[in-house]
C-alpha positions, 0 to 999 in steps of 0.5 A: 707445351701450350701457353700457360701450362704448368709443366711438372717433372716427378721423382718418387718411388717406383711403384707411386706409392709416396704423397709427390707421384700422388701430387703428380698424379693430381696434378695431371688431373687438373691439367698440368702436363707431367713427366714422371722420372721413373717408369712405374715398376722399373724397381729401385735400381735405377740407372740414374745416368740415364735419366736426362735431367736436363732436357726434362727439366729445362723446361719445366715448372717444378720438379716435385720430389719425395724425400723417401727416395733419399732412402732408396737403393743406390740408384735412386738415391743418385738420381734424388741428388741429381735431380735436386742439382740439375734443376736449380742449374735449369731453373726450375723451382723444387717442391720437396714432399717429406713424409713419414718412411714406411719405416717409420725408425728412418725418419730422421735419416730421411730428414736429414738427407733434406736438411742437406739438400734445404738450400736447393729447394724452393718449396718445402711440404711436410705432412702432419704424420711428418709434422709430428715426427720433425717437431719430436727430432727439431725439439719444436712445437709443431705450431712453430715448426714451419716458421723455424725451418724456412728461418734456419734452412731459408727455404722461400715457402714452408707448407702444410695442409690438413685435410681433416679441417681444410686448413693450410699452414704457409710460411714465407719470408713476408708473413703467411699463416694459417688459411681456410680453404675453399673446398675438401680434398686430400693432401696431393690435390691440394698441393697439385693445386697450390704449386699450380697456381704459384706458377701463374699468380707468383709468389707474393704474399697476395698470390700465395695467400689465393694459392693457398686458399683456393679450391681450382686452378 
């Protein structure tokens, strides 16, 4: 790995079709070096024990995960958790993308299986079509949710990003808010971009704030 690249380990769906195998997918584009867990089209039946998390993730930035694989066959399933707990052993920081199931009904199994896993994540990213899902199953209005979950599950950085107007939400234990960003892109370019720079301005409220609002690496 060169000096000063970000390095991202992938988890989501075999056929890349969730919003975390886009951010990877992204984030390759604007030059981190990515390591996708699963080989596109292996199929959900995974052999979880054969994946090694550990040489994978001892040496990367971020695992970025999609909370669908928590819906996943058994195989996935195992390898969503195991994932989650070797990179908190190997120090990596987790970057969780919750979005809505193509079974829209398990949603809030989905939500659930996170809420589980809060503790160990570093990043938590919601869609809006999520946004409105949580707000409904929280019992929150969604111009709270954020600030609710990272209070409640003390995930260091709660975000979002609409498209549609170009403007993040973050919150974080020093403030955050709502941010204009420079530029017009997509959900996995903009959080491709936002875990990229993190990694090399830091997490501070200056940093986060120049994570959030800007358009290249």
């Amino acid at each position: 790995m060169e000096d000063g690249q970000v390095r991202i380990v992938c988890l989501g769906l075999p056929d890349r079709s969730d919003l975390a195998s886009r951010v990877a997918e992204s984030s390759n584009l604007i030059g981190s070096e990515v390591e996708f867990a699963i080989e596109l089209g292996q199929g959900e039946d995974v052999d979880q024990g054969s994946i090694d998390w550990r040489g994978s993730l001892s040496s990367a930035n971020w695992l970025v995960v999609s909370s669908s694989c928590a819906l996943g066959e058994k195989g996935i399933r195992g390898a969503w958790g195991a994932s989650l707990a070797f990179s908190e052993l190997e120090g990596s920081k987790t970057a969780m993308v919750v979005e809505v199931p193509s079974d829209s009904a398990r949603m809030n199994e989905a939500w659930g299986a996170v809420i589980e896993r809060i503790r160990q994540i570093g990043v938590l990213y919601l869609t809006n079509e999520a946004m409105v899902a949580i707000s409904k199953i929280e019992k929150t209005e969604s111009r709270e949710l954020l600030d609710e979950i990272r209070k409640k599950g003390m995930v260091p950085l709660v975000c979002s990003f609409n498209p549609g107007d170009g403007v993040a939400e973050v919150s974080h234990p020093l403030g955050g808010g709502f941010f204009n960003v420079e530029g017009r892109f997509g959900e996995e370019r903009w959080l491709a971009g936002f875990l990229w720079r993190l990694s090399t301005t830091g997490h501070g409220p200056s940093g986060i704030e120049f994570a959030a609002r800007s358009e290249n690496p």
